[in-house]
C-alpha positions, 0 to 999 in steps of 0.5 A: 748318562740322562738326556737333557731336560728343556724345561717348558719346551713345547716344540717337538721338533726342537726336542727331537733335533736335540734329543732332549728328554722325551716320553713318545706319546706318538700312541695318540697319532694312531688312536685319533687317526682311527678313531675317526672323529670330525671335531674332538674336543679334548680337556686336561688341567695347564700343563699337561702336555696338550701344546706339545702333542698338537705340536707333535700332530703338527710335524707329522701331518703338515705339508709344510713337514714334508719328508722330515721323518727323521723327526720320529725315527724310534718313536712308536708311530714310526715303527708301527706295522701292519699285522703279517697276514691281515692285509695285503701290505702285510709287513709294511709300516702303517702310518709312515705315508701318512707324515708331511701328507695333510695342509694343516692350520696350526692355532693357539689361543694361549696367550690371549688373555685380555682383561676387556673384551676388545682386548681378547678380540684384538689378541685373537686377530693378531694370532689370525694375521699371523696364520694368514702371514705363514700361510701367504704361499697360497696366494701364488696358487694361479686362478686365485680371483681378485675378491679372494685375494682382496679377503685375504689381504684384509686379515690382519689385526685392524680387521673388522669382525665380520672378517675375523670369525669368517678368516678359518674358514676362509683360509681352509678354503685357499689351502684345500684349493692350493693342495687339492687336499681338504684340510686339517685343524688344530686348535689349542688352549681354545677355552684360556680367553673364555675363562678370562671373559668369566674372571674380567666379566665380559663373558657373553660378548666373547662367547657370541664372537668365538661362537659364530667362528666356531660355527664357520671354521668347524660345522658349515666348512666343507674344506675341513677333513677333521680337527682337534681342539684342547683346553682345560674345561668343557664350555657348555654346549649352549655358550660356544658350540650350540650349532656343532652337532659333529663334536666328540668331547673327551674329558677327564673321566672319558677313557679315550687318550687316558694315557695320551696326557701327562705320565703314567708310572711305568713313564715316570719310573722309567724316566727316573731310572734314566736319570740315575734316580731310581731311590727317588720313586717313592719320594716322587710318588707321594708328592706327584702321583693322584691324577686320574683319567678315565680309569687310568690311575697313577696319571703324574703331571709332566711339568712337576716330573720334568722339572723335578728330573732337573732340579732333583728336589721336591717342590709344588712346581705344577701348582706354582707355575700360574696365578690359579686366580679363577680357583682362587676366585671362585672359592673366595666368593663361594657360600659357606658351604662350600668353604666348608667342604674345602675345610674337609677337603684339605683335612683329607675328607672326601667329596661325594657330589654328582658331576656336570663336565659341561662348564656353564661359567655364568652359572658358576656362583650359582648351580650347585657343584659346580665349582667341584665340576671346575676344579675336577677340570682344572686337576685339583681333584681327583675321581677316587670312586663313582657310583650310580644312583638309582634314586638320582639317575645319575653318577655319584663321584666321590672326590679328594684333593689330587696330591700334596701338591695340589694341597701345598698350592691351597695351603698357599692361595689361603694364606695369602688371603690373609698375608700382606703388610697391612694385615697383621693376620699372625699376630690375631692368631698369637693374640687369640692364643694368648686370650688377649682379646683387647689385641684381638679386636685391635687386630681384627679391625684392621684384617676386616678392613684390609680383606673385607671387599676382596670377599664381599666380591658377588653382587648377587649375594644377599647384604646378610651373606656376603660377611658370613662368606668373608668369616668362612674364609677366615675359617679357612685361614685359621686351619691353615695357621693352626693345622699343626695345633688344633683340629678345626671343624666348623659347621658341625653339630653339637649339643642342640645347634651347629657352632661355626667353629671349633678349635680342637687341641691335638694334644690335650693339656697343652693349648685351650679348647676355642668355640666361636660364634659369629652373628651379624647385628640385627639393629632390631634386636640388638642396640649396639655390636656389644649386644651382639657379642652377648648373644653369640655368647649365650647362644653358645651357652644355651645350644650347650655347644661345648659337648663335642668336646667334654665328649671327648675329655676336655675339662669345662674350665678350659673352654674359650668362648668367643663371639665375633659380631659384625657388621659391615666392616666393624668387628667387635670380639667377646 
């Protein structure tokens, strides 16, 4: 019979005292307890079990777990002996004296996720009032002075800043007096109220106050004896950790803890056999398999596998369990290029581009790659091969879409660019099939109007630019509509220039080969949005566009010709 599954369960202890399902991972005890590290940074995409582990690290090092090692009974780190021969303790269990022996401070910025900067700053001392709370003992200690217990009495959620970035610090201080012991930290999702600052556009205020706290609570702390930290990016250096010279950063493709995160197979065929579903192995692999860290392959998503262990059925359950709203932002403001290689990207394609692990997120719209070097953080995609270029100096990663379920979430986040009541996207895409191109301008007038300022979102972006990233993104949307039909490409060459797109029919005789052009007006040139039209129509005929596809054996007689002109939000089709 299985065990039972809590689903979002992030309480070791809870999961230990109900004997719940659980894969040891107590593996990571022993590597980071010899490894040695002052401050370890660790990345992973959500849900990958970074809470449950520093909660796992919680129970085994804090006094507050003193003499609760029945909490690890059978697990590996319990069991774990000294070589026979090899030390005068030959024999012995090597890290059982460790359980319950360190003052711990226990911090998780996960929830905080303000969308103003005095928001994201009230949540963080509300989470720091709740640490001094739980750590109130330490006031009974004798010799504590009046000025001590005056600070610590001042940190609760109407605390001024001063206070708040000095509050870790300070309280590593009252617990290594209290115990006589220096302290561990642990401190997890650190990055989740940075990547709201990016999204709600008050970055560089947050990123000034977390830094001096940072700089208090994790360099210039003497009380400290090491620390962890989690979250799902590598925020630059420069932005939160300009003064940590002690910092140990593992990411994704770093081989430290390759296996402390998510599943490896064995895990997660092992789990299934538990389970009395050792036939589903194949069915689990295609849809969950593909994350890689280091070089680990074959990494699953403990989220996907434990609710799939529960619910037995095939569902994108990582992908929907958050708003995915920083992808979905950063590719809708991306530049066409980028909408094209994700064109590629979901048609299976790979990515070859170099890779920088440190997430500058005010230069997210601007340096090129790095919106891959984001998704390659968050889980979207995957490392299949990396190269050394002797003429770059650098790696050259090669990328693909992690699983079905990461594509399932994309197909998703582009469909709904496009969905709502007020726009009537399916009924464009049976307009555009039927060649009714009066339906079709009445349709695409009121999509522009509906859709248009959700792209035209980056003040940066040039007035000619910011319609073509809007178009990109319906290209994005029509491959989602018409995948099963048609063969989209865009952006490629043909004849003597690069048509934007090309619908090719997967079934020759069937459906209508399409080109379309876009052209913004230029009032200089042209008087009116018909002669636009007329343009992109002749430009398709003079760059003889249509040889791509009378190459492959479509007839002339069959190809459509569209030219979308717009400008602003005025659309006309031709």
């Amino acid at each position: 019979m299985g065990k039972t599954i809590s689903i979002g369960a992030q309480s070791f202890e809870f999961i230990r005292k109900n004997e719940c399902f659980f894969v040891d991972k107590t593996g990571f005890i022993k590597e980071w307890w010899e490894n040695a590290d002052a401050v370890t940074l660790i990345t992973r995409p959500r849900r990958f079990g970074k809470t449950l582990n520093l909660d796992m690290m919680n129970c085994f090092f804090s006094r507050t777990y003193e003499g609760r090692g029945e909490l690890f009974e059978g697990l590996s780190i319990w069991e774990d002996k000294f070589p026979d021969g090899e030390n005068p303790l030959s024999g012995d269990y090597k890290y059982r004296k460790l359980q319950g022996s360190y003052p711990v401070i226990f911090l998780s910025f996960a929830g905080i996720k303000g969308q103003t900067f005095e928001e994201t700053k009230q949540g963080i001392k509300y989470a720091l009032e709740r640490l001094y709370r739980e750590h109130k003992y330490v006031t009974d200690r004798k010799g504590m002075d009046e000025k001590e217990l005056e600070f610590f009495d001042s940190v609760s959620s109407k605390m001024p800043d001063d206070v708040a970035v000095l509050a870790l610090k300070y309280l590593s201080d009252y617990l290594e007096a209290y115990y006589g012991q220096k302290v561990l930290i642990f401190l997890d999702e650190y990055d989740t109220p940075l990547q709201e600052a990016y999204v709600y556009g008050y970055w560089e205020e947050l990123v000034g106050f977390i830094r001096q706290m940072f700089n208090l609570a994790f360099k210039t702390n003497p009380s400290m004896e090491r620390a962890i930290m989690t979250g799902i990016t590598r925020v630059s250096r420069e932005s939160v950790f300009s003064d940590l010279n002690n910092l140990t950063v593992v990411t994704t493709t770093s081989e430290k803890y390759c296996t402390r995160f998510g599943f490896t197979e064995e895990e997660v065929f092992r789990a299934l056999d538990l389970m009395g579903m050792p036939e589903r192995r194949e069915d689990v692999k295609q849809w969950y398999d593909g994350f890689t860290f280091g070089s680990q392959r074959d990494i699953y998503n403990p989220w996907s596998i434990t609710n799939f262990l529960e619910e037995k059925e095939l569902k994108p359950y990582w992908a929907n369990s958050s708003s995915n709203r920083l992808v979905s932002l950063l590719i809708r403001q991306g530049n066409p290029q980028t909408k094209t290689i994700m064109e590629d990207l979901m048609k299976g394609g790979v990515l070859e581009t170099e890779i920088d692990e440190e997430i500058i997120f005010d230069q997210l719209r601007k340096k090129y790659g790095a919106v891959w070097s984001m998704l390659l953080a968050s889980g979207y995609l995957k490392v299949v091969d990396r190269k050394f270029s002797q003429e770059t100096g650098a790696f050259i990663y090669h990328l693909e879409l992690t699983n079905r379920e990461v594509y399932m979430m994309f197909r998703n986040m582009i469909r709904d660019w496009f969905s709502g009541e007020d726009v009537p996207y399916n009924g464009f895409i049976k307009a555009l099939l039927l060649n009714d191109i009066e339906a079709m301008n009445e349709f695409m007038e009121t999509i522009a109007l509906a859709t248009f300022s959700s792209f035209d979102i980056a003040e940066s972006a040039a007035k000619n630019d910011a319609p073509e990233r809007f178009y990109h993104g319906f290209v994005l949307g029509l491959m989602v509509e018409l995948k099963g039909s048609y063969e989209i490409v865009s952006n490629r060459e043909s004849g003597f220039g690069r048509y934007d797109i090309m619908l090719i029919p997967r079934e020759k005789g069937r459906l209508d080969p399409i080109v379309i052009e876009f052209k913004v007006r230029k009032p200089r040139r042209e008087a009116s949005l018909e002669e636009t039209v007329a343009a992109a129509l002749q430009q398709i005929e003079d760059k003889k566009y249509d040889m791509a596809l009378l190459e492959r054996g479509f007839e002339k007689q069959r190809i459509r010709h569209y030219g979308f002109a717009f400008e602003g939000k005025q659309v006309l089709i031709g």
